[in-house]
N, C-alpha and C positions, 0 to 999 in steps of 0.2 A: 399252790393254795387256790381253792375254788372264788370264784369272780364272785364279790357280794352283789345280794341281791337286792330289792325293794318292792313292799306291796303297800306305798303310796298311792291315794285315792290320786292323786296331783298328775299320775301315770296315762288315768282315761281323760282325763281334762284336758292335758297336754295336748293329745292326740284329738280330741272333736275339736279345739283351739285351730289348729296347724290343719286341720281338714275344712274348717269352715271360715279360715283367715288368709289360708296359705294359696299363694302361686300353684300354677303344673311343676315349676321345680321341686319347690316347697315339700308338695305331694308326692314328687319321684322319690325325693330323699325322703320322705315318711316312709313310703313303703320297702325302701332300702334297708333301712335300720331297724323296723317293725315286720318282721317276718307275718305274725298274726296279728291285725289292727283287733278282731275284735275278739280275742282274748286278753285284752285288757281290760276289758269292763267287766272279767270274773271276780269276783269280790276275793278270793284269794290268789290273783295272778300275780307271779314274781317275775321281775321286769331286773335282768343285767344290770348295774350302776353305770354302764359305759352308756347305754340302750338309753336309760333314764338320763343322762347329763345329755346326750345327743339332743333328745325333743325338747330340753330346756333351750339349747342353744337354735337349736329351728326355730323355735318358737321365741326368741329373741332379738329374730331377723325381722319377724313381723310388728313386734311390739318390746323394745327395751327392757321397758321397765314392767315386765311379765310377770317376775317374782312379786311385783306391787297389789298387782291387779287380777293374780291368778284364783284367789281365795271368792271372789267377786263371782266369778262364772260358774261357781260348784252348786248345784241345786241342795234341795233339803236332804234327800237321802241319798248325799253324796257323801258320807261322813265314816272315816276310818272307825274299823270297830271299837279301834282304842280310845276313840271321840267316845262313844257311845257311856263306854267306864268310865270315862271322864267325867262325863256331865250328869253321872247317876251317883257322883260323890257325895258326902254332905255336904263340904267347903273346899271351898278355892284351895285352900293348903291340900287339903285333901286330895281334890284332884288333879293337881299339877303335879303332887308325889306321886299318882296310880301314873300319869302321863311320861314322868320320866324312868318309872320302875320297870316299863314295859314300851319304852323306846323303840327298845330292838328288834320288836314284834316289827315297826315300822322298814326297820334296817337295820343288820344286826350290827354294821361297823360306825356306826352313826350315839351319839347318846344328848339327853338334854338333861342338865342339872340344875336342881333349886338350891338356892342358899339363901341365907337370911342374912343379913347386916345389916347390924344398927337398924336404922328405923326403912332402912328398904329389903329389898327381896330380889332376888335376880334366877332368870331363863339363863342357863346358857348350854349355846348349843356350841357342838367338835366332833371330827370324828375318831373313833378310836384307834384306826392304824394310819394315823397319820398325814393322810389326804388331805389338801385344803379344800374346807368344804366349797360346793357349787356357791357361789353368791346368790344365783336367784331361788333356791332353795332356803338359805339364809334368812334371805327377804318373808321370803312365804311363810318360814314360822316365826318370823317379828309379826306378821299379818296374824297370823293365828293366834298368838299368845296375847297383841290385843284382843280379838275377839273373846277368847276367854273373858278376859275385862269387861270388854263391853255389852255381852250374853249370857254370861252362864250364870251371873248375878242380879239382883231386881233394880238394878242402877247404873248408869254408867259412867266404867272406869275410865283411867287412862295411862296410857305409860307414865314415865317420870324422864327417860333416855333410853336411845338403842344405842350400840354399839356395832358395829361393821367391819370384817378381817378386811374387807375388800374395798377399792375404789370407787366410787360415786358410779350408778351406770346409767343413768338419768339425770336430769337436771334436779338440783337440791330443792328447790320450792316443792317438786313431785313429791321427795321428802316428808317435809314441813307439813305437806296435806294430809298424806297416808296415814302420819303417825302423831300428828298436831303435839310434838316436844322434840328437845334436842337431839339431833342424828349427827354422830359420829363416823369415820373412815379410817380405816387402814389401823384398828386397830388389833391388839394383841390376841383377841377375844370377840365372838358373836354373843352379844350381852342386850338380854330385854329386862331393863331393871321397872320396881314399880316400888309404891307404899307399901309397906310390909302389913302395915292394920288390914290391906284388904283380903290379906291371908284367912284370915277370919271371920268371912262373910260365909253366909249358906247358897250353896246352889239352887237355882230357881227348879231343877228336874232330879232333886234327891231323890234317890229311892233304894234303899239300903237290900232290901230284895231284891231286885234286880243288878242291885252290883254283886251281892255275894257271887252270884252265877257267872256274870259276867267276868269277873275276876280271877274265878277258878276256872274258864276255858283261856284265859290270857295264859294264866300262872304254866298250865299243861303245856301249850305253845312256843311259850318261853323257855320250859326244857327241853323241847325238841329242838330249840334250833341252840341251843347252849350245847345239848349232845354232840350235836353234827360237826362242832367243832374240836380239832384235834387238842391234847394236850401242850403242846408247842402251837398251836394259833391263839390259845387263851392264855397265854404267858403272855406272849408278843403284842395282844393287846391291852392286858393291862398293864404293862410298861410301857405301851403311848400313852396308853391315861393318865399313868402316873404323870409323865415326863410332861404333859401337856398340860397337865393341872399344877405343875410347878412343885410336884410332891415328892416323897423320900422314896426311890427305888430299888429297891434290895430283895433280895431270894426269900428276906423274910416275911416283907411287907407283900409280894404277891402269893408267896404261900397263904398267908393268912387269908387274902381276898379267895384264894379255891379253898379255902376253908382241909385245909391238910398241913401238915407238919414241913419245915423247908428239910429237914431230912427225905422226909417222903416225897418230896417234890422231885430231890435230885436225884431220888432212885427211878421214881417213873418218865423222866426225862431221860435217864442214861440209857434203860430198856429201851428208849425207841430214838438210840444214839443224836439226841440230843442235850444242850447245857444250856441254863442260865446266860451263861455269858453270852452265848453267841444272839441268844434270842434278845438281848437288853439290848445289842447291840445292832441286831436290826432295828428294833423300836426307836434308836438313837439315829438311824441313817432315814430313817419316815420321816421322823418329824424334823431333824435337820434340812430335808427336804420341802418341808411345808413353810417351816419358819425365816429358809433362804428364799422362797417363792414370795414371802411377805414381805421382805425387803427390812427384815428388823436387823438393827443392828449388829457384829458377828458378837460382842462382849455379850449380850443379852441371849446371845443363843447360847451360849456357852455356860450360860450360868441355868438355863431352861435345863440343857443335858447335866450338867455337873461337871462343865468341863473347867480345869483351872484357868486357864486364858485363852487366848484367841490360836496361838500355836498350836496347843491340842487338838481344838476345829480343824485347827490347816489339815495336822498330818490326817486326821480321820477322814476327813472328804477326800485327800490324796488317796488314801486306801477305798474308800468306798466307789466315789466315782472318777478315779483317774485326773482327779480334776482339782484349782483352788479352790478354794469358798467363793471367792469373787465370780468365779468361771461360773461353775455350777448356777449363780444364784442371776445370772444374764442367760446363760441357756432356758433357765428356765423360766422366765419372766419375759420369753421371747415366744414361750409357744405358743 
């Protein structure tokens, strides 16, 4: 399976950051990992996720709490195209639905979801095959989704609470500043919740003309990279979505989402000798993966997968990685 990619604006920021912050070391290893520095400032340069997590971690050597501060250093027309749809919405509901519809423009294995509850409203970001996401990535779109709040409207917002899959990687007051409301860690979910009324505000840069357009070179883009993905990679990931959104996963519930019948699914998976099960059952050894890296509980993972109790976890990790759950979940909380 081809190595996802990203055309994050956060990719050339990184990089003039780590150039104009960074050591001779610093700079050896930029240019290690960055074959072409300056094809990253091509407005549609696709950058490795290995490539991209590297300069986040360079550039974490220099400054921690990066994900905090990275949003900071972007000039004006430093702004993803999918910024551009965003803020040509009418309303904040509006455009956080164009921003999560077309995510994957950003990253196809990456997604952010709106939801409404009760009288709040919540960001959340995961990725779809299972990865625990970068933390300072994390960070950088708690930074962005306030800004939405606090610019894309004639007033400013504020969060309500973030939520955090990851450890503190700064001191908490850094926190308290960046985000001026409660900040959470180490939880089940990357969650930027807000008032749900402010769904309902108009954007200060509507202009329904220029999103029609804008929307329809998104939409075309979106099916190119939905193409490029094989039948069995669009199974496998939305059965971490599922699995990850705590949802009902079955042959029939992802057939529905490719929009085809589950008969027609198994026929076009067997043609290219694959099954259902095997692909659920990867999407079950990802996210198993992610949620042992988080150190959650094994009963709570088990009810994540659908598994009946902790034994079933045992044997499945035995099969998958030779390994207990225990084992597995210290290897990997040790890279």
């Amino acid at each position: 399976m081809r190595e996802p990619t990203t055309t994050s604006v956060a990719t050339r920021v990184l990089v003039e950051f780590i150039q104009t912050r960074g050591d001779a070391a610093l700079q050896a290893e930029l240019a290690a990992r960055v074959q072409d520095v300056a094809a990253t400032s091509e407005p549609d340069a696709e950058v490795p996720l290995s490539v991209f997590a590297g300069l986040w971690r360079l550039a974490a050597r220099v400054e921690p709490g990066i994900g905090l501060e990275l949003l900071k250093r972007f000039q004006p027309e430093q702004m993803h195209f999918l910024g551009h749809i965003v803020t040509r919405a009418a309303t904040l509901r509006e455009g956080l639905a164009l921003w999560c519809r077309y995510f994957s423009l950003v990253c196809p294995s990456d997604e952010m979801v709106l939801q409404e509850d009760g009288a709040q409203a919540h960001l959340l970001y995961r990725t779809r095959d299972g990865r625990t996401p970068l933390p300072w990535m994390a960070e950088h779109y708690a930074c962005l989704a306030l800004a939405c709040l606090r610019h894309f409207v004639d007033r400013v917002l504020d969060l309500q609470s973030v939520h955090f899959g990851h450890a503190p990687l700064v001191p908490l007051p850094r926190y308290a500043q960046r985000f001026g409301c409660p900040v959470f860690f180490e939880q089940t979910q990357n969650r930027f919740s807000f008032d749900r009324a402010h769904l309902d505000l108009r954007l200060v840069k509507a202009d329904p003309y220029l999103r029609h357009f804008l929307e329809q070179q998104a939409a075309s883009r979106l099916a190119q990279v939905q193409r490029s993905l094989s039948l069995g990679d669009q199974v496998r990931e939305h059965c971490t979505r599922l699995l990850m959104a705590h949802e009902t996963t079955t042959l029939e519930t992802v057939a529905g989402l490719l929009r085809m019948s589950d008969k027609t699914l198994q026929r076009q998976l067997r043609a290219k000798n694959e099954n259902f099960r095997d692909l659920l059952d990867d999407a079950k050894k990802q996210v198993a993966q992610d949620l042992l890296q988080r150190g959650l509980p094994l009963v709570l993972i088990c009810e994540q997968l659908g598994f009946a109790e902790p034994s079933v976890l045992q044997r499945a990790c035995k099969r998958w990685f030779d390994a207990s759950a225990g084992d597995v979940r210290r290897r990997l909380q040790n890279v």
